[in-house]
VOBA-1610 file (N, C-alpha, C; in pm, whole numbers, padded with zeros to 5 digits, always signed):
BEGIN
Unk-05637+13891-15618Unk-05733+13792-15671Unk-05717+13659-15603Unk-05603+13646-15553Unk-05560+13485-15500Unk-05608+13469-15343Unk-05612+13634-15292Unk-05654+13622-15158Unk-05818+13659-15147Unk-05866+13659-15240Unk-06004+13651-15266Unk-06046+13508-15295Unk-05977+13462-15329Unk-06002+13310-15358Unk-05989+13237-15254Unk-05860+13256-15183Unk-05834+13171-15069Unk-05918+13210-14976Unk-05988+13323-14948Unk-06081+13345-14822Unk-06229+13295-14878Unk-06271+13283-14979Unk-06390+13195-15002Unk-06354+13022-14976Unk-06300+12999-15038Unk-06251+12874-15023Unk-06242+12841-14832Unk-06173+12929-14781Unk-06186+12929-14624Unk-06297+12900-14561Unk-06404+13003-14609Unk-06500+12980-14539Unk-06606+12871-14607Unk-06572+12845-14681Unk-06646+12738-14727Unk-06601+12584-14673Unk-06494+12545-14635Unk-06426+12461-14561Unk-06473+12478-14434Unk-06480+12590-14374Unk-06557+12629-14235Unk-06693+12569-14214Unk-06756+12659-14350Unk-06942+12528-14322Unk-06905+12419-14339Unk-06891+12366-14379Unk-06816+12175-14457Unk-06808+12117-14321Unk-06706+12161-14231Unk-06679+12125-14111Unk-06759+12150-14020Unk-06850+12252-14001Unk-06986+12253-13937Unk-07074+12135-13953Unk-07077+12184-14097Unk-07186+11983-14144Unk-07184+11893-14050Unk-07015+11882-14088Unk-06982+11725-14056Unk-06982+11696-13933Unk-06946+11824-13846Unk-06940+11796-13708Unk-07076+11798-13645Unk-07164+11850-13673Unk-07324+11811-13668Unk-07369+11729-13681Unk-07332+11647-13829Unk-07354+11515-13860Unk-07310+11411-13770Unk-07210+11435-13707Unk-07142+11343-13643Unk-07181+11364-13496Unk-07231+11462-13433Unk-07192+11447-13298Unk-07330+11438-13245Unk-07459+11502-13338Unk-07581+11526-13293Unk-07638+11360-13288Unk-07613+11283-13400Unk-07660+11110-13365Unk-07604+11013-13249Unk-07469+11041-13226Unk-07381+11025-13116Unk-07474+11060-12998Unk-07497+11225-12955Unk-07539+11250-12901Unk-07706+11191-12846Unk-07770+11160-12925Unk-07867+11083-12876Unk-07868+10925-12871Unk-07742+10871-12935Unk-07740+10761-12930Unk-07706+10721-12773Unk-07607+10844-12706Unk-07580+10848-12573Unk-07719+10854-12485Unk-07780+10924-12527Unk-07916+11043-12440Unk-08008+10859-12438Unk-08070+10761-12517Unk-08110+10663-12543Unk-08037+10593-12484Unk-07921+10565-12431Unk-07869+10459-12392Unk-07884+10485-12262Unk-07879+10615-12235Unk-07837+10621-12059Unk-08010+10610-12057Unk-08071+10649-12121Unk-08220+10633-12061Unk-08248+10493-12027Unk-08218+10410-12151Unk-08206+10238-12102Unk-08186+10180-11993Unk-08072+10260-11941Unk-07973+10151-11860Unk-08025+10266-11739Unk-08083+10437-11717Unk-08218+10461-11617Unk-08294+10338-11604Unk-08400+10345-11674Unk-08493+10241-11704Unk-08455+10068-11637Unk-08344+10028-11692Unk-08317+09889-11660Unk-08243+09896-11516Unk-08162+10016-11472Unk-08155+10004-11317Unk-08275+10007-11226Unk-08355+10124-11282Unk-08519+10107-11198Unk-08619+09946-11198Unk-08578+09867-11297Unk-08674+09740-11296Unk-08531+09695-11246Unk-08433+09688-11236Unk-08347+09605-11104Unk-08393+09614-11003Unk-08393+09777-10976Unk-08421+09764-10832Unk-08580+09713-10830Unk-08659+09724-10853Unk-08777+09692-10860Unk-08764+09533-10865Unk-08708+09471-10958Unk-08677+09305-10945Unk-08617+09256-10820Unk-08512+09345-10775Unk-08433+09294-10617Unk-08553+09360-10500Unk-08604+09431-10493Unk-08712+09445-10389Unk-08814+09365-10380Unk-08863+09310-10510Unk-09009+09230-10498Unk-08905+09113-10451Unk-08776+09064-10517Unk-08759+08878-10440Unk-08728+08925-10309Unk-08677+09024-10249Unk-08665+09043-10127Unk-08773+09059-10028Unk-08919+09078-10107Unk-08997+09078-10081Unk-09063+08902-10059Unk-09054+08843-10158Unk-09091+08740-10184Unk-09052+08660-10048Unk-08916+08609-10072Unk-08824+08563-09976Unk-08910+08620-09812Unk-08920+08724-09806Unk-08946+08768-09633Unk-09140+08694-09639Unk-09208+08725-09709Unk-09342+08705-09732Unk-09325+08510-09689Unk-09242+08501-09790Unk-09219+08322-09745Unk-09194+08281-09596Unk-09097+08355-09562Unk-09075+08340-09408Unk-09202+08361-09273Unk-09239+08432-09315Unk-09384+08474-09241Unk-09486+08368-09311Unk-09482+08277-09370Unk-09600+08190-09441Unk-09733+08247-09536Unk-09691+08399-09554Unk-09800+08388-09672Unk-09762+08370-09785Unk-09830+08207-09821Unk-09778+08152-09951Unk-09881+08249-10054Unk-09979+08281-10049Unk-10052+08327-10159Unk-09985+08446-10218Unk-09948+08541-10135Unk-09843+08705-10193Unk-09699+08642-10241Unk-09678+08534-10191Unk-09569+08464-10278Unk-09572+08448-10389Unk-09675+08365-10430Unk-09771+08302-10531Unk-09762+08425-10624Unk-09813+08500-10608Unk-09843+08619-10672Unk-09747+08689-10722Unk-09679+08710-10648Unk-09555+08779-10684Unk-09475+08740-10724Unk-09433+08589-10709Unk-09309+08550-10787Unk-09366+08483-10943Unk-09548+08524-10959Unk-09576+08504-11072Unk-09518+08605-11172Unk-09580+08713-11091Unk-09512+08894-11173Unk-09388+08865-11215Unk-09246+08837-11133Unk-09157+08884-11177Unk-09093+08762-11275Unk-09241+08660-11273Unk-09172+08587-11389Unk-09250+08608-11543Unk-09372+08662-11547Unk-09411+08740-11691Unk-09295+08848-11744Unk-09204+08883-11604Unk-09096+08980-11693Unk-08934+08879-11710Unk-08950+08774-11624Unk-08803+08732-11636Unk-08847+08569-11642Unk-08920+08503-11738Unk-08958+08347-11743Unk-08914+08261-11692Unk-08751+08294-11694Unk-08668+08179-11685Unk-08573+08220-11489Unk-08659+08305-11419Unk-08548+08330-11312Unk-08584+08247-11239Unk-08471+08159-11164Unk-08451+08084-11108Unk-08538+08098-10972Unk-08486+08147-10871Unk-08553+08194-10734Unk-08693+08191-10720Unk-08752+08254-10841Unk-08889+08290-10863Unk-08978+08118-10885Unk-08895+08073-11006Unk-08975+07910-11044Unk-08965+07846-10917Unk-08886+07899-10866Unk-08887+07773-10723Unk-08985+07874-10568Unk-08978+07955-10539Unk-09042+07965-10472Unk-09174+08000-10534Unk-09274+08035-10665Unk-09388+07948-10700Unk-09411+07849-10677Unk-09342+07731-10717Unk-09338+07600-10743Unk-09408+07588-10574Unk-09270+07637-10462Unk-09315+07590-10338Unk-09466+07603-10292Unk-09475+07771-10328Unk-09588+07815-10246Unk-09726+07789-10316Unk-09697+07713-10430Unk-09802+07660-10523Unk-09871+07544-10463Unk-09756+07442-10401Unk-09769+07305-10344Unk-09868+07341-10189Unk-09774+07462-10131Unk-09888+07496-09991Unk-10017+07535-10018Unk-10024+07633-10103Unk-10162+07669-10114Unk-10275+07489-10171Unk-10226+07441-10194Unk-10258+07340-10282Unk-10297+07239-10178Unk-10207+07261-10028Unk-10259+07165-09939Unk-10406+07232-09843Unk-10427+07377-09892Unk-10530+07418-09823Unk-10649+07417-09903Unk-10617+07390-09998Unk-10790+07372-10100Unk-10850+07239-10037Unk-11018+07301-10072Unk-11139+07212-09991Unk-11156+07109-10141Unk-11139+07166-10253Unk-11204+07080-10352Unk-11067+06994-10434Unk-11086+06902-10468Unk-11007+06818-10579Unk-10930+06918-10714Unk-11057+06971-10824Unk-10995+07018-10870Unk-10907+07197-10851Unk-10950+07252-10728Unk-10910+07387-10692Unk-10790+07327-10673Unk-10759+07197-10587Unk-10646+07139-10547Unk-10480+07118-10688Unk-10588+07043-10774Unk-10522+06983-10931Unk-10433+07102-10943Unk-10526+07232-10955Unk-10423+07385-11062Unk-10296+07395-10955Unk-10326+07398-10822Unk-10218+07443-10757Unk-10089+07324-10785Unk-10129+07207-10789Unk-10036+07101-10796Unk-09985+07091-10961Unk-10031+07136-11072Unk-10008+07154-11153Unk-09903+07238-11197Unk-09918+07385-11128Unk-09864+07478-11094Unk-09720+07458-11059Unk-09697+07402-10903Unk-09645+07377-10821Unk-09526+07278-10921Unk-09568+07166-10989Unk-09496+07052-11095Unk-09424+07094-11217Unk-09528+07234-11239Unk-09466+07310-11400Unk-09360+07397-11334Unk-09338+07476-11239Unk-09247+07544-11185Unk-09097+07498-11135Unk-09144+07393-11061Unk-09023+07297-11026Unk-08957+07255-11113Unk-09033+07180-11225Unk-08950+07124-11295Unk-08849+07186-11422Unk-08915+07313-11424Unk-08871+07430-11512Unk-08738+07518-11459Unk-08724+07479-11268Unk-08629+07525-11241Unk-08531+07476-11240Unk-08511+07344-11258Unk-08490+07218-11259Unk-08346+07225-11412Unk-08451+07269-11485Unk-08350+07277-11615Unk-08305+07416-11672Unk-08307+07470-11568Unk-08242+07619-11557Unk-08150+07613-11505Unk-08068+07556-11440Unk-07960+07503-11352Unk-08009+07414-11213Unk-07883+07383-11145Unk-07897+07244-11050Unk-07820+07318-10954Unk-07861+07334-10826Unk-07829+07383-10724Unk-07805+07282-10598Unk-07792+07391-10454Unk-07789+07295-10360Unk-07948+07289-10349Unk-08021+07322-10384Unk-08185+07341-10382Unk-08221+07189-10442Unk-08181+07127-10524Unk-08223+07054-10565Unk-08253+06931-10462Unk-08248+06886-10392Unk-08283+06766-10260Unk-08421+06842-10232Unk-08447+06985-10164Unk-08566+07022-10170Unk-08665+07033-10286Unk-08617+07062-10353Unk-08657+07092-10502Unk-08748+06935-10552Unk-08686+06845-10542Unk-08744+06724-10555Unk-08818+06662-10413Unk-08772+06672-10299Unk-08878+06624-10219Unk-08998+06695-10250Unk-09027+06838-10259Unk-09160+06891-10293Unk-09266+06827-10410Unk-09167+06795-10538Unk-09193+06716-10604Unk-09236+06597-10616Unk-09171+06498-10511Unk-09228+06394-10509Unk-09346+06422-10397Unk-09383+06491-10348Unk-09473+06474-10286Unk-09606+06550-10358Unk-09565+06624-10406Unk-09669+06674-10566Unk-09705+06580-10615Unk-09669+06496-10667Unk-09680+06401-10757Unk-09765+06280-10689Unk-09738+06272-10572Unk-09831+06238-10494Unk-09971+06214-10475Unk-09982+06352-10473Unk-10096+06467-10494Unk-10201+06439-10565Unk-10148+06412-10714Unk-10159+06372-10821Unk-10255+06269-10820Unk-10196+06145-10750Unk-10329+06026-10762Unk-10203+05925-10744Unk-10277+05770-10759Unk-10135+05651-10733Unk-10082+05635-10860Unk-10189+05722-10980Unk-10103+05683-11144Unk-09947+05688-11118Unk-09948+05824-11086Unk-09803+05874-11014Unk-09696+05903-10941Unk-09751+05764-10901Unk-09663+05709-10754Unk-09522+05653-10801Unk-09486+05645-10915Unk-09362+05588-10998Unk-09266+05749-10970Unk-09317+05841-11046Unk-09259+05924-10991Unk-09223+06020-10885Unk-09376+06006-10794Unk-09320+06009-10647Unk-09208+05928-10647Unk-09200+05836-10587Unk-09055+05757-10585Unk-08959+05804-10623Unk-08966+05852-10760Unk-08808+05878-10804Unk-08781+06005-10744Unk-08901+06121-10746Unk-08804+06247-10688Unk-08812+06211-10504Unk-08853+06136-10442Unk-08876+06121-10303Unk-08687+06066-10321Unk-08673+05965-10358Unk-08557+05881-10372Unk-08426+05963-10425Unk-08441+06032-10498Unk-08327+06154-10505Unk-08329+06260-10396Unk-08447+06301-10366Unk-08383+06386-10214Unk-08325+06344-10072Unk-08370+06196-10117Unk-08321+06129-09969Unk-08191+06119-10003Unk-08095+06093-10117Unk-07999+06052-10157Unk-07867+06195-10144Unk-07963+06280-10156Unk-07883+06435-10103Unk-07846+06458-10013Unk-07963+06412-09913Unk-07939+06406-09756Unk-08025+06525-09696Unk-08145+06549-09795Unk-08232+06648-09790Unk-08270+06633-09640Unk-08351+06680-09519Unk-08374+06613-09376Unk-08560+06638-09401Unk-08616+06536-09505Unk-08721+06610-09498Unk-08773+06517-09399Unk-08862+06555-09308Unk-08931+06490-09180Unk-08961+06354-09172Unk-09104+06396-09308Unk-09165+06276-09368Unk-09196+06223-09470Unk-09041+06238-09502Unk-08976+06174-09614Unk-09009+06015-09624Unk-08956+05926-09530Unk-09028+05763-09526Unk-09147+05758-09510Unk-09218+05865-09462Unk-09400+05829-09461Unk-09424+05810-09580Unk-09372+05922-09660Unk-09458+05975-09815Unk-09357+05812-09889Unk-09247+05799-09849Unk-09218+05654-09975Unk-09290+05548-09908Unk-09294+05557-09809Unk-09371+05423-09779Unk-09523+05418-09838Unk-09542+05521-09879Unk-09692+05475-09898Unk-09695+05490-10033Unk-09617+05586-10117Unk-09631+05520-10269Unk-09580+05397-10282Unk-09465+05357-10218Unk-09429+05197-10272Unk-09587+05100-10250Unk-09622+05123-10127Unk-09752+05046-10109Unk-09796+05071-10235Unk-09850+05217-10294Unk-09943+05207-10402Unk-09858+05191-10559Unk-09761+05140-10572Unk-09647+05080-10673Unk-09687+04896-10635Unk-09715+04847-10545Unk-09717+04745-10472Unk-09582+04651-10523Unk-09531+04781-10419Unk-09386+04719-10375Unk-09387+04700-10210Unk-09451+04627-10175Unk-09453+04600-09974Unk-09320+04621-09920Unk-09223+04534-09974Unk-09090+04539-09913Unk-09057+04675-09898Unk-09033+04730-09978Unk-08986+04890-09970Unk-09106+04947-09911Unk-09189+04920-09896Unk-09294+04983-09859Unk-09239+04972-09680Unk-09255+04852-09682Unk-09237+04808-09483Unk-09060+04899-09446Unk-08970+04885-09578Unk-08836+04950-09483Unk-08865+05146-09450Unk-08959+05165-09540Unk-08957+05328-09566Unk-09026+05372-09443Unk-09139+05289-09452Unk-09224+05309-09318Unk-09195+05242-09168Unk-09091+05157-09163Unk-09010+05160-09032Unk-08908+05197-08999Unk-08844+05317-09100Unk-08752+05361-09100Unk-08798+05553-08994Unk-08943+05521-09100Unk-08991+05647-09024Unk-09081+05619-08903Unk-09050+05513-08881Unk-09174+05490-08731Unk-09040+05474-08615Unk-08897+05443-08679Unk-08789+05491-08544Unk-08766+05603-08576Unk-08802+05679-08635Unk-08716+05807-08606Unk-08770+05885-08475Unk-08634+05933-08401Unk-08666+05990-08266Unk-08769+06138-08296Unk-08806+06148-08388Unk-08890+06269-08384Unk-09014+06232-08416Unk-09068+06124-08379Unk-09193+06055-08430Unk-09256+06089-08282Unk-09385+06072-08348Unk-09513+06171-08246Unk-09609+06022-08268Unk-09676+06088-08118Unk-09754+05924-08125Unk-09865+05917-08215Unk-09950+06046-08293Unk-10044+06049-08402Unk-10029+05967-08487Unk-09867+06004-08553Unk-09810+05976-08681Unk-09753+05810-08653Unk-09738+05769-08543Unk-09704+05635-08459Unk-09789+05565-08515Unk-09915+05562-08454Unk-10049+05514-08461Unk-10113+05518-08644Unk-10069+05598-08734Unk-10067+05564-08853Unk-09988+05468-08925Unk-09856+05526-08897Unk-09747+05417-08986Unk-09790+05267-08897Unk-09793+05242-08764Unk-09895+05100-08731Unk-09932+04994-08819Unk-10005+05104-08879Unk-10146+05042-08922Unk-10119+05005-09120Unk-10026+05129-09123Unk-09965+05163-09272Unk-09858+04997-09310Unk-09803+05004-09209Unk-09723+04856-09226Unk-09779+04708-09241Unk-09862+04724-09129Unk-09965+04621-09087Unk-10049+04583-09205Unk-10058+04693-09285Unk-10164+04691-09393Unk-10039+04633-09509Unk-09942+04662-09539Unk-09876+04602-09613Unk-09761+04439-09642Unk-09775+04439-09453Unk-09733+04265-09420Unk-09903+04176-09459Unk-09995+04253-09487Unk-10131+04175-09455Unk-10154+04140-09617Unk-10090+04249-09702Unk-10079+04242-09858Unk-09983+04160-09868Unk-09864+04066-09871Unk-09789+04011-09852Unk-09809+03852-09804Unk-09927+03909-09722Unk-10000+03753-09659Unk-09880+03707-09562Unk-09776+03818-09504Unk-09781+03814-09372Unk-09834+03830-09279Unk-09899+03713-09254Unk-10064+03772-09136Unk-10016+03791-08972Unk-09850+03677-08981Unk-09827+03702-08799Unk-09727+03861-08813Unk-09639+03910-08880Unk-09599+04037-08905Unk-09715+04130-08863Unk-09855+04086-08941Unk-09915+04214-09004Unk-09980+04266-08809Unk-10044+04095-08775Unk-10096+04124-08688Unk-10006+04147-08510Unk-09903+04140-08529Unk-09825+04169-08433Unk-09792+04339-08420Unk-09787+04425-08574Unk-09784+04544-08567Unk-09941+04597-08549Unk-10033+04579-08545Unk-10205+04566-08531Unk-10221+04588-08308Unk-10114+04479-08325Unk-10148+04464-08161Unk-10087+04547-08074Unk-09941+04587-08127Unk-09835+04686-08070Unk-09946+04835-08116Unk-10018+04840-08195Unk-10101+05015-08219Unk-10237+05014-08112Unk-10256+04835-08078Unk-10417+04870-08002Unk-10314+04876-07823Unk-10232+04827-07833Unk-10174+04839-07703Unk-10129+04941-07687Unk-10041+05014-07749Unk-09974+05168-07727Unk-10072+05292-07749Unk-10159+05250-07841Unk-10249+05441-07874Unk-10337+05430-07775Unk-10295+05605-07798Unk-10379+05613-07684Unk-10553+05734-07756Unk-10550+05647-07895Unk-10652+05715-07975Unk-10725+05641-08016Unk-10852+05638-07976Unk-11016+05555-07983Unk-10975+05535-08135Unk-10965+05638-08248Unk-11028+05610-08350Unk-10920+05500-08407Unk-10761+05526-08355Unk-10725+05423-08405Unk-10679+05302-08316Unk-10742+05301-08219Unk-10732+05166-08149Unk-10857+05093-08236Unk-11006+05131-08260Unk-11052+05085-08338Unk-11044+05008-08480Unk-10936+05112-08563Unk-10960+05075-08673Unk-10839+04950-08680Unk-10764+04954-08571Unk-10661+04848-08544Unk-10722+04713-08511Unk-10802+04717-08453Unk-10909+04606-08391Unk-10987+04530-08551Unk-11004+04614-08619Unk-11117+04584-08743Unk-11009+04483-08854Unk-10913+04635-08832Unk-10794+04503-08919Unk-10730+04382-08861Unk-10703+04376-08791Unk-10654+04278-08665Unk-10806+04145-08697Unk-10892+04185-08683Unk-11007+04074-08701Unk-11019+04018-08855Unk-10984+04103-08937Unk-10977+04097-09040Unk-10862+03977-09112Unk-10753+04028-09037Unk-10631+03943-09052Unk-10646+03799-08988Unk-10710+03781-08878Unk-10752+03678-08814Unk-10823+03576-08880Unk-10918+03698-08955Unk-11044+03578-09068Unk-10978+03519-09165Unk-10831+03613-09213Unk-10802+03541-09348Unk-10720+03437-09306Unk-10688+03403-09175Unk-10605+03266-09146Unk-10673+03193-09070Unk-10822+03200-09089Unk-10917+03108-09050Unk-10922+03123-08882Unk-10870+03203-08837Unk-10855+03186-08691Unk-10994+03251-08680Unk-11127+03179-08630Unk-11238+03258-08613Unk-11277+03325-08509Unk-11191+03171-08363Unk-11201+03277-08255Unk-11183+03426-08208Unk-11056+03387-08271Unk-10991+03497-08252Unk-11067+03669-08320Unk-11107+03605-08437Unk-11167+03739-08511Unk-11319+03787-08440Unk-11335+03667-08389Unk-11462+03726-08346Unk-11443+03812-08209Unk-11353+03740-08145Unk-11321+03843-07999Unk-11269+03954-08046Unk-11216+03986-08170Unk-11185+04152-08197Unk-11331+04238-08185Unk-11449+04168-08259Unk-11526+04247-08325Unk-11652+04247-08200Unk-11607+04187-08099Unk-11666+04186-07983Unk-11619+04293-07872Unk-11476+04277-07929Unk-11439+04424-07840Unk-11417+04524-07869Unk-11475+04535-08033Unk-11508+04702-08120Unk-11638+04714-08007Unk-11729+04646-07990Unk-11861+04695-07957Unk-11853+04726-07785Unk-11764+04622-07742Unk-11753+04658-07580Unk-11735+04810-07595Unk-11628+04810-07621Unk-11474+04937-07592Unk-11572+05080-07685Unk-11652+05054-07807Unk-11657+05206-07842Unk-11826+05188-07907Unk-11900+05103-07867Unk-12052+05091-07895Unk-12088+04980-07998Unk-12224+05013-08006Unk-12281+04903-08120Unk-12233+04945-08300Unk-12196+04848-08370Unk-12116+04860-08483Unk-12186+04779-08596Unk-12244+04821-08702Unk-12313+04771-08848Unk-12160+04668-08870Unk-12056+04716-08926Unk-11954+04648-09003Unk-11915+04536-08883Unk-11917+04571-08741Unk-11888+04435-08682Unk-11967+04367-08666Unk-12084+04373-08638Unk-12229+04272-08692Unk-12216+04202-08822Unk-12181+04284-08885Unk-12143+04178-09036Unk-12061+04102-09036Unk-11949+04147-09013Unk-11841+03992-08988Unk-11881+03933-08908Unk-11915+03968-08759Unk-11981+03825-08671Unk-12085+03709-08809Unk-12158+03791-08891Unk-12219+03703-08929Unk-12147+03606-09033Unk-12020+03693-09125Unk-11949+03600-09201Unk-11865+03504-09111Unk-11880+03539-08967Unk-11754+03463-08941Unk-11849+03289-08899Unk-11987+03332-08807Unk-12076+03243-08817Unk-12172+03165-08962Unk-12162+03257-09117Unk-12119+03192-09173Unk-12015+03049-09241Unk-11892+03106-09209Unk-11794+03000-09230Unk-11765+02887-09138Unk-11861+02931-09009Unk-11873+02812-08928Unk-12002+02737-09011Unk-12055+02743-09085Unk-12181+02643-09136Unk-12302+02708-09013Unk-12308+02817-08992Unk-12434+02878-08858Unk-12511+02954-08984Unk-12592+02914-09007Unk-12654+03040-09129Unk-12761+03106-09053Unk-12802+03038-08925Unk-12910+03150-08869Unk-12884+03198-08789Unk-12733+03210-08691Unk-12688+03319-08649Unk-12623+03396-08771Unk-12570+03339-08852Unk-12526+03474-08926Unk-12587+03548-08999Unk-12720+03507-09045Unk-12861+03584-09116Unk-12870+03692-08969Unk-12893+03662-08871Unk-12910+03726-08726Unk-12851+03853-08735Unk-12689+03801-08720Unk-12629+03887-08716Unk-12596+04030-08824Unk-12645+03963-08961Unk-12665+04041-09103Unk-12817+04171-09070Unk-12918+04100-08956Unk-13036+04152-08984Unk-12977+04308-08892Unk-12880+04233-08754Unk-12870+04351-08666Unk-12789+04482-08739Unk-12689+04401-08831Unk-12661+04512-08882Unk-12732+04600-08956Unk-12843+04579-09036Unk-12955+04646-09128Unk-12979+04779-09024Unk-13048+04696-08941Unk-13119+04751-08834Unk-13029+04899-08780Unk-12945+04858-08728Unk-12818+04971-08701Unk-12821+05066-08807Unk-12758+05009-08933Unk-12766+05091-09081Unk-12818+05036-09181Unk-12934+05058-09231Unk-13029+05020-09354Unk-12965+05042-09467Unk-12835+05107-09470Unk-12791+05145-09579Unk-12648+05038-09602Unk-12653+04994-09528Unk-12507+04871-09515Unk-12529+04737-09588Unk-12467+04817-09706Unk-12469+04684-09855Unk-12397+04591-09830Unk-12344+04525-09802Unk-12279+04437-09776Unk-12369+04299-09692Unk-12440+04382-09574Unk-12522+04300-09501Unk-12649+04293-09576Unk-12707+04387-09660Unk-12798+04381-09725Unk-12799+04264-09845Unk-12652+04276-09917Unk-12625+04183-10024Unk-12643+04037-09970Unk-12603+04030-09818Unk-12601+03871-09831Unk-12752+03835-09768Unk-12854+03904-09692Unk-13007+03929-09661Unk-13052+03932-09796Unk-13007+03922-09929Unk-13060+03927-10073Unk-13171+04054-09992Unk-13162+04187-10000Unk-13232+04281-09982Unk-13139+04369-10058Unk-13229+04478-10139Unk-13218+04542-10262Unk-13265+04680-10150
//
C-alpha cells in the first residue's frame, strides 16, 4: 500500500515539474527570441545609420548639397539629436540657400541652416565649433542688417578659434558697417584687403567698402585716398566707375567743387553719357549760385532718363 502511494505521489511530482519547467523556460525563451530580434533589427538600422552618414559625408565632398540636405534630414526624423547630421544640414542648408533666385526660397534655407547649427551647438562643443559659427555668422547675415549684432558675435568667435575662414574680415567688416561701428568696420576690412590671398575683384570691393566707411566717419581725405588707390589699380570699368561717383561725391561734401566736377566729367569721358553725372554737374553748378546751368544740366539728365527723380524733383516735374 505504501509503494502504491509513493509511486503516485512520484508521478505527480513529475507533472508539477513539467509545469514549472514550462512555465519557466517557454517566457524566457521568447523573452530571448524578442530580444535577439531587437538587437537584429537595431544592428540593421546601424548599419543603415553608418552607411547613409558615410554617405552623407562623401555626397558633401563631391558638393551635392541638396542629397545632403536630404539625407541628413532622414537620419534625423530617426535620431533628432545626432550630432554629424545637425551640422552637416545646417551646412548644406546655408549652400543651397546661396543658390536661390528668390528672397523668400532663400529665408527657409537660412532658417534651416540657423535651426540646425544652433541645435548642434547644444548637443555638445567640438573642434567644429569655429566652423560651426563662422557659417553662422554668415547666416545671420543672410538674414538682413537687423542681425548684424549677431553676425558679429558668431563671426568673432570663429576668428578667436583660429577658424581660417577666407572671408572672414569681409563678412565683419561689413556688418560692423551695418552695426555702424566704422572703426571695426575699417580694421576688419583692411585686415582682409592685406591678406596675401586677396584677388583683385575682391580688392576693388573692400576699396570702395572702406572708403565708404572713412566717408561715414567724415573722413573725407582717408575715404578719398582709398577711392583713388581703386580708380588707379582696377583694372574693372564697373568699379573704376563707381569709384569715380564716390570720389565726386566725397569731394562735394568738402565743398571741393572743382574737384567733383572733374570726377563726373571723367565718368562721361572714360565710360559714356551719364543721367546721375548730369545731375550732380547740376547740383554742383547749383551751389555755385549758376541756376541756369544747373536747370541745363538737370534737363540733360531727363533727356538721357525721363525716369531720373532726382533731376526731375529739382525741374519740379512730376
Amino acid at each position: 500500500m505504501m509503494k502504491k502511494f509513493i509511486k503516485k505521489t512520484s508521478d505527480y511530482g513529475m507533472r508539477l515539474r513539467r509545469k514549472r519547467f514550462f512555465q519557466t523556460i517557454v517566457p524566457v525563451a521568447c523573452i530571448i527570441a524578442l530580444v535577439s530580434g531587437v538587437i537584429s533589427f537595431m544592428w540593421h538600422i546601424r548599419e543603415k545609420f553608418i552607411d547613409d552618414r558615410i554617405m552623407t559625408q562623401e555626397l558633401w565632398e563631391s558638393g551635392s548639397y541638396q542629397e545632403v540636405f536630404d539625407i541628413s534630414g532622414k537620419i534625423l526624423e530617426e535620431k533628432p539629436l545626432d550630432y554629424e547630421s545637425l551640422v552637416l544640414r545646417g551646412f548644406s542648408a546655408y549652400q543651397l540657400a546661396l543658390g536661390q533666385i528668390t528672397d523668400p526660397d532663400k529665408a527657409v534655407y537660412i532658417e534651416e541652416c540657423i535651426h540646425c547649427l544652433r541645435k548642434a551647438m547644444l548637443v555638445k562643443s567640438t573642434a567644429m565649433d569655429g566652423a560651426i559659427q563662422y557659417v553662422l555668422g554668415k547666416a545671420y547675415y543672410g538674414k538682413g542688417a537687423e542681425y548684424a549684432d549677431l553676425a558679429v558675435q558668431s563671426l568673432e568667435f570663429a576668428k578667436q578659434t583660429g577658424f581660417p575662414g577666407d572671408d572672414m574680415n569681409e563678412y565683419l567688416g561689413i556688418v560692423y558697417a551695418a552695426l555702424r561701428d566704422y572703426q571695426m568696420s575699417v580694421a576688419a576690412l583692411t585686415e582682409a584687403l592685406n591678406s596675401p590671398r586677396m584677388d583683385e575683384r575682391l580688392s576693388d570691393a573692400l576699396l570702395l567698402s572702406i572708403a565708404n566707411s572713412y566717408s561715414a566717419m567724415d573722413d573725407f581725405s582717408m575715404a578719398a585716398a582709398y577711392l583713388t588707390r581703386c580708380i588707379d589699380a582696377s583694372k574693372d570699368d564697373v568699379a573704376k566707375r563707381r569709384a569715380r561717383f564716390a570720389l565726386g561725391g566725397v569731394y562735394f561734401k568738402q565743398e571741393d567743387y572743382l574737384a567733383a566736377e572733374g570726377q563726373y566729367i571723367a565718368i562721361m569721358r572714360d565710360f559714356g553719357e551719364s543721367a546721375e553725372a548730369h545731375y550732380w554737374l547740376g547740383e554742383i553748378n547749383a551751389a555755385r549760385n549758376d541756376m541756369v546751368r544747373a536747370r541745363a544740366e538737370w534737363r540733360k539728365a531727363v533727356l538721357l532718363d525721363p525716369a531720373h527723380r532726382s533731376s526731375r524733383s529739382r525741374l519740379a516735374l512730376r
